[in-house]
C-alpha positions in Angstrom: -12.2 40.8 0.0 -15.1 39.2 -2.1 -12.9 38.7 -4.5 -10.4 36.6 -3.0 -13.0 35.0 -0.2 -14.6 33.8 -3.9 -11.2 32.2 -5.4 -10.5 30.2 -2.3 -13.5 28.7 -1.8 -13.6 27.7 -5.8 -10.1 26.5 -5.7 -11.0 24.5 -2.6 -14.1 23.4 -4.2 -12.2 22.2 -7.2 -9.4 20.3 -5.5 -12.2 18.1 -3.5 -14.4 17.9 -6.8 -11.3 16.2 -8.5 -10.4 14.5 -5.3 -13.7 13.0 -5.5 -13.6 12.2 -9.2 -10.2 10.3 -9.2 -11.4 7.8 -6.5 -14.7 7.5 -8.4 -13.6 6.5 -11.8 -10.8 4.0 -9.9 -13.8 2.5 -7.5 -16.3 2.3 -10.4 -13.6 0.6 -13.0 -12.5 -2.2 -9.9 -16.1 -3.0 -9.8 -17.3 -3.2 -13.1 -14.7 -3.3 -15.4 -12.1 -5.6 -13.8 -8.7 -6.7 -16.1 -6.9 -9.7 -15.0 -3.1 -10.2 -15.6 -2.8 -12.9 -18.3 -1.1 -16.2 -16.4 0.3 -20.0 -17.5 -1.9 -22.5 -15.6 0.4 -25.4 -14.8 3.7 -24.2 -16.4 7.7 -25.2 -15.2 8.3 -23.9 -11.4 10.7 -21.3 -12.1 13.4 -20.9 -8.6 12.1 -17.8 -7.2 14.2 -15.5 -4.4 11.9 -15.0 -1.1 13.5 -11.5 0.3 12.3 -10.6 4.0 14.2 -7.2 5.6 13.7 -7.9 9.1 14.2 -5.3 12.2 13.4 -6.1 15.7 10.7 -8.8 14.8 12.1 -11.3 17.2 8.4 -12.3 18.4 6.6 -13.0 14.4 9.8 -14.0 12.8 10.3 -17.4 13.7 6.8 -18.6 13.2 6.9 -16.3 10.0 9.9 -18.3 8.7 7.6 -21.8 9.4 4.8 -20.8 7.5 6.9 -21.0 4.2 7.1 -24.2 4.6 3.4 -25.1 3.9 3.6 -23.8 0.5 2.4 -25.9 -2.5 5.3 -24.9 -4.5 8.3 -27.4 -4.6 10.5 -26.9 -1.4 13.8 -26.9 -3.7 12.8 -23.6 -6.0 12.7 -21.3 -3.2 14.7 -20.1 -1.0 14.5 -17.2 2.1 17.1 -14.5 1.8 16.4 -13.0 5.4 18.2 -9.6 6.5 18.2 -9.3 10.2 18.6 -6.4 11.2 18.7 -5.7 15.1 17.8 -9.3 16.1 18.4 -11.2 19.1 21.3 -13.5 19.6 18.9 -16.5 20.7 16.6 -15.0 17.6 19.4 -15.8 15.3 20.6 -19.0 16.6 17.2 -20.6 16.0 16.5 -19.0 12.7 20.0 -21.0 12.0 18.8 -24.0 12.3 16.0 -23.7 9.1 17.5 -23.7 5.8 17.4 -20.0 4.7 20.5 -17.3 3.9 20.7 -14.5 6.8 22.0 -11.7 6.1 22.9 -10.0 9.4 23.3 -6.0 9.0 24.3 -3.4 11.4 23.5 0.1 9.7 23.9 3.4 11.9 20.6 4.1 11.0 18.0 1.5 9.9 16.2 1.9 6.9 13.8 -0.7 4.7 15.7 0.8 1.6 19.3 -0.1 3.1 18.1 -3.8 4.3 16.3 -4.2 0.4 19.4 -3.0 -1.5 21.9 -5.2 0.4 19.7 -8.0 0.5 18.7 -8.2 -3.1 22.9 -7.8 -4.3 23.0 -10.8 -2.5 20.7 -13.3 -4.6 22.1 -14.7 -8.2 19.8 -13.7 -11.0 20.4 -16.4 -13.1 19.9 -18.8 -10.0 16.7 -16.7 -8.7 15.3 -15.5 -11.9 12.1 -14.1 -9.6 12.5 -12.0 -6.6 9.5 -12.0 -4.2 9.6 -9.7 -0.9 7.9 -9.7 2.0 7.2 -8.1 5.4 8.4 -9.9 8.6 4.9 -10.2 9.7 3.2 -12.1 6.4 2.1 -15.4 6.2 1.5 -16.5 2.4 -1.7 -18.2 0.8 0.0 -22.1 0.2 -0.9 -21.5 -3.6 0.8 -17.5 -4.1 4.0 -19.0 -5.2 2.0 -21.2 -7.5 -0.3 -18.1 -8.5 2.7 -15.9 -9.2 5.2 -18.6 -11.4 2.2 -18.7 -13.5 2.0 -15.0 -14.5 5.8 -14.5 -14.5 5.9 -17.3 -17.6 3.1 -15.0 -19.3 5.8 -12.4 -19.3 5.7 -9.8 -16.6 8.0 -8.5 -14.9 6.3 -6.6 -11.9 3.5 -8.0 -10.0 1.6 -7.0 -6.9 -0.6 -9.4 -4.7 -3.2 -9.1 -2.8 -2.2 -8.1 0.9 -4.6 -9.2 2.9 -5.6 -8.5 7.1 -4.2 -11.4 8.8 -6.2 -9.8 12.3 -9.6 -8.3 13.1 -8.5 -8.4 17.1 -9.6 -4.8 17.6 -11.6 -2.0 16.1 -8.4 -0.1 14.9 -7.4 -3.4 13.4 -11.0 -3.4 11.8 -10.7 -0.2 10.4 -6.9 -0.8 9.2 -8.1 -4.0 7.5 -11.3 -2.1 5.5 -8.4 0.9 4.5 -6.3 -2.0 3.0 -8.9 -3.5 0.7 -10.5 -0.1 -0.1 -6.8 0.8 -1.0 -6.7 -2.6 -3.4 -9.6 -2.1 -5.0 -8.9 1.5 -6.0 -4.9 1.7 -6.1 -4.6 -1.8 -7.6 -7.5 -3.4 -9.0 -8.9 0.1 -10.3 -5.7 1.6 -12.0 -4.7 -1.9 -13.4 -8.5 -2.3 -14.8 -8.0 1.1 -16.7 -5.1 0.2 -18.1 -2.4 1.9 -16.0 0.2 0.4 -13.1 -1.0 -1.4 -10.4 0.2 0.5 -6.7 2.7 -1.5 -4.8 2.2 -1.8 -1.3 5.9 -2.9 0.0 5.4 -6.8 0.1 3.6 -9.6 -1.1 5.1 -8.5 -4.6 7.3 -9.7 -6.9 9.8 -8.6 -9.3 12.4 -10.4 -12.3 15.5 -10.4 -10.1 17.7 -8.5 -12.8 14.9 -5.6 -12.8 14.7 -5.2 -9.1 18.5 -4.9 -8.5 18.8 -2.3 -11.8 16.1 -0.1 -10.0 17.3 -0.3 -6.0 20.4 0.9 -7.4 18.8 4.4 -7.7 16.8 3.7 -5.0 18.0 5.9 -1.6 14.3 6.8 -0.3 14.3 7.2 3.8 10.6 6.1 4.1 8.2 4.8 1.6 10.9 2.9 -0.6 8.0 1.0 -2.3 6.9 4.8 -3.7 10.0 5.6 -4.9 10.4 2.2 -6.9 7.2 3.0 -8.4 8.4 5.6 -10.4 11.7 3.9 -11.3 9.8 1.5 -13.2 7.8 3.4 -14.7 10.7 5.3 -16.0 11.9 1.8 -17.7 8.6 1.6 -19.4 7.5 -1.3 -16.7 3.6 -2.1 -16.2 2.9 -3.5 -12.5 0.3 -6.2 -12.9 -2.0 -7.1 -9.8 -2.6 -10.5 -9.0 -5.9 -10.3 -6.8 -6.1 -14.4 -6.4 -2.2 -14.4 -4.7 -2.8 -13.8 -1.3 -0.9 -12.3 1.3 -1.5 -11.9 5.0 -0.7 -8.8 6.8 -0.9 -7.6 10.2 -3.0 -4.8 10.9 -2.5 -2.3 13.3 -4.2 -2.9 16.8 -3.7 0.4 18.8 -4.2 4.1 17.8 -0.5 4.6 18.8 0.4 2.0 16.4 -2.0 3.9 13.8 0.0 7.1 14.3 3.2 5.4 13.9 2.7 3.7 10.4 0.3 6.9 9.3 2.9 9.7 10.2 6.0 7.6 7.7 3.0 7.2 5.2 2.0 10.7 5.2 6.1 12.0 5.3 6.7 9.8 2.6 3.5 10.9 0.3 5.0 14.7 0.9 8.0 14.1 -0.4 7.5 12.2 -3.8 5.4 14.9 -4.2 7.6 17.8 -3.9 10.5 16.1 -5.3 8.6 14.5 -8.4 6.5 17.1 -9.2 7.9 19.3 -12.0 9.4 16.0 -13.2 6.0 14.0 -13.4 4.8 16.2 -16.4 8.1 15.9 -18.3 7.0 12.5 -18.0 3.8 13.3 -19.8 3.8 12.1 -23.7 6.7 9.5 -23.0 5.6 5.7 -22.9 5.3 5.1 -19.4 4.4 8.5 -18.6 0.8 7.9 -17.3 1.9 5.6 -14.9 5.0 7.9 -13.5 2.1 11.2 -13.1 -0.2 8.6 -10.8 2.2 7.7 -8.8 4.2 11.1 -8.4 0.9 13.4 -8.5 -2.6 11.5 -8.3 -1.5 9.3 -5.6 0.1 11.9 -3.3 -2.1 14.9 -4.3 -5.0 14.4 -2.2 -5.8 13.8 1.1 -6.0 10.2 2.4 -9.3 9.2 2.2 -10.1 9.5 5.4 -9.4 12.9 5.6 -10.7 14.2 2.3 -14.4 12.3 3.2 -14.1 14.1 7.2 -12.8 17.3 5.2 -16.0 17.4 3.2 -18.2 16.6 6.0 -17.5 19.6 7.6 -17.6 21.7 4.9 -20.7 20.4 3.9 -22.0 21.4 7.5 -20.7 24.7 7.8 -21.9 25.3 4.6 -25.9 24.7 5.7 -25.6 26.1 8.7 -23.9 29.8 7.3 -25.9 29.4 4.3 -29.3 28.8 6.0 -28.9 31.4 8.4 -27.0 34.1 6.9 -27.6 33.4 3.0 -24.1 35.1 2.3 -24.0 35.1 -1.7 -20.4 34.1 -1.5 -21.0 31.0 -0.5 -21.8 27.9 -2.8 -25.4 26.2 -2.1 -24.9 23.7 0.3 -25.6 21.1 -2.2 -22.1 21.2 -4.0 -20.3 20.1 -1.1 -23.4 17.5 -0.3 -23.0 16.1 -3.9 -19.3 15.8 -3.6 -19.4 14.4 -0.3 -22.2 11.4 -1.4 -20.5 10.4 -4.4 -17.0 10.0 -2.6 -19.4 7.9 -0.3 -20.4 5.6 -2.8 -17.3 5.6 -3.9 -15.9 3.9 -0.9 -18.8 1.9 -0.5 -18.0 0.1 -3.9 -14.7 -0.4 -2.9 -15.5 -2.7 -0.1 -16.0 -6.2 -0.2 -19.2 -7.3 0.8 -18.0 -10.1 3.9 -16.5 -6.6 5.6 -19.9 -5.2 5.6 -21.1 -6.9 9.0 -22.2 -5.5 12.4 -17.9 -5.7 13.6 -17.5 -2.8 11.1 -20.6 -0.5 12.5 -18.7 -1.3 15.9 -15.2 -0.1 14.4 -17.1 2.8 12.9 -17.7 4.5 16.1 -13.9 5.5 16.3 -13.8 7.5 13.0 -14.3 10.8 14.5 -11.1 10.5 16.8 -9.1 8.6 13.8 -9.7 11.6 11.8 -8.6 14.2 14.5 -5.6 11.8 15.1 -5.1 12.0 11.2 -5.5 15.5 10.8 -3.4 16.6 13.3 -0.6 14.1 11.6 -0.6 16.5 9.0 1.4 19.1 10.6 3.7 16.8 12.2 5.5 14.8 8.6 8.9 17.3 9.3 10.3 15.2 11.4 9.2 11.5 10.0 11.5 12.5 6.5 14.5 11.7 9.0 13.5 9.1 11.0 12.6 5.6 10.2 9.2 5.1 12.0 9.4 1.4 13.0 5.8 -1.1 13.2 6.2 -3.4 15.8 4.1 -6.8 14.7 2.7 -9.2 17.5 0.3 -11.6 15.0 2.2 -15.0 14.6 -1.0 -16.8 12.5 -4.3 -15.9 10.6 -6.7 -14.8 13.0 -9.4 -14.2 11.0 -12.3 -15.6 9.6 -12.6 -14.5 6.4 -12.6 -17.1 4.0 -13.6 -14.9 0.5 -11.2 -11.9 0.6 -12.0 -11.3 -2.7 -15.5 -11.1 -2.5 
């Protein structure tokens, strides 16, 4: 029994110490080692293919659809491609009147992936040489388009933007909009500063239109489509860039049952390119393009969300004083492993937030970790059914409500 009591806690041990490790490497190289996607300052506006799958967003879309037209880019090289799906007639009738394509679909059951595919078979690659999609909900910075021409004429073929929290209305919201820049700065900044794939993050990214449709034809994921096309172009040898200046409003969830939602399709969806990529990932291993299909089908779904793996630790770290101190069991590690770990994925996170989010709203926010975490954990036992059933985010932000002026900083 000493044995095996032993094993367990190592192997534990070792899965948070590289857990830990991972983040650290990403969060230090984001912050102090930072590699910008080469761009063309000023070069021809190339057309470029605005892609929105829309379901149920009859209260965001219309305004959303408005906002486009404050871009600085010139009005006649873009063009919406809008695929409503589940809309209102009186929805639909106004959207009619702006000059966009809809796409109206009626799938038995709704997926991102189904609205995607058809949408993007509908725009001419030769006519739309770029392909940028977006959520229902965003509202674009009036220079992305600008931003992302001008990297696209460097000669890449993938990039991400920077999605950034278009509410701080509540302290979920808060703490949803701190998750999404801690998630940048590791998943994007950090992997693209060592010299791997940037992470997508489902919009605010663009694509060459001829790539996009050649991988959404092997594309068929239930949730977490933007996973799956991860690995598909890393499989043709394709680097993401990330594009940190381009920026991208999103709404942040506002309520824990809205939390639950969006978490329980993200955690289904990490499960499953996990177990079906596994074996597959280290085949990939050796081949160019190899490191960037193992992060995404292992690294990235591995571990625990980073709110569980830093709660994980912080109980282990306090059952393992108070047993230790009082019973000294030698099986047991000192205390101070798990205290080590625990601080240095800390710091980790600290590094990864930017400074302007460091303010007394985020000590307020703070105070509803614990039950976040519970609601998390529990989540974990509960992905079974969410492989099978599109989990739908209902969006009630029509404009920027925060105050943020620096997201980068």
């Amino acid at each position: 029994m000493y044995f095996i009591l032993k094993i367990v806690q190592n192997i534990i041990f070792i899965y948070f110490a590289l857990s830990t490790l991972h983040v650290l490497i990403l969060s230090v190289a984001g912050r102090y080692f930072q590699r910008f996607p080469v761009a063309v300052p000023g070069s021809e506006p190339v057309r470029i293919a605005i892609l929105i799958p829309c379901y149920k967003e009859d209260f965001i879309i219309i305004n959303s659809i408005k906002s486009y037209a404050l871009q600085d880019y010139p009005k006649e090289k873009f063009k919406i491609f809008l695929v409503a799906d589940s809309l209102l007639p009186t929805t639909l009738t106004e959207l009619r009147t702006f000059d966009i394509n809809i796409i109206e679909v009626d799938f038995d059951v709704s997926t991102v992936t189904k609205s995607i595919k058809l949408g993007i078979s509908s725009i001419d690659q030769k006519e739309f040489p770029i392909t940028l999609i977006c959520d229902a909900d965003n509202v674009l910075a009036p220079d992305f388009l600008i931003k992302m021409n001008d990297v696209f004429n460097a000669g890449y073929r993938a990039v991400q933007g920077c999605r950034f929290t278009k509410n701080m209305n509540t302290p979920m919201a808060i703490l949803d909009s701190v998750s999404e820049m801690i998630n940048n700065h590791l998943y994007r900044k950090g992997t693209f500063s060592i010299g791997l794939s940037s992470a997508l993050i489902g919009s605010g990214m663009a694509f060459t239109t001829s790539l996009l449709q050649d991988c959404m034809k092997d594309n068929n994921a239930f949730n977490g489509w933007d996973r799956e096309l991860q690995l598909l172009l890393s499989e043709r040898e394709i680097t993401i860039a990330y594009l940190e200046n381009a920026i991208c409003y999103d709404e942040k969830v506002s309520t824990q049952a809205a939390f639950k939602n969006q978490r329980t399709r993200w955690l289904a969806s990490q499960f499953t390119i996990l177990t079906e990529h596994f074996s597959e990932a280290f085949m990939h291993l050796g081949k160019k393009g190899g490191l960037n299909y193992f992060q995404f089908a292992i690294l990235f779904n591995l571990f625990l969300t980073r709110l569980l793996n830093i709660g994980i630790l912080a109980v282990l770290t306090l059952i393992d004083l108070c047993i230790f101190f009082i019973f000294r069991p030698v099986i047991l590690l000192p205390p101070y492993y798990w205290l080590i770990l625990f601080m240095l994925y800390g710091i980790s996170l600290i590094l990864a937030i930017p400074r302007i989010f460091l303010n007394s709203k985020l000590l307020w926010a703070l105070l509803k970790l614990p039950g976040t975490f519970l609601e998390m954990f529990s989540l974990l036992f509960k992905t079974k059914k969410a492989r099978t059933k599109f989990y739908h985010t209902e969006h009630t932000i029509n404009e920027v409500e925060t105050s943020l002026h620096e997201p980068n900083k």
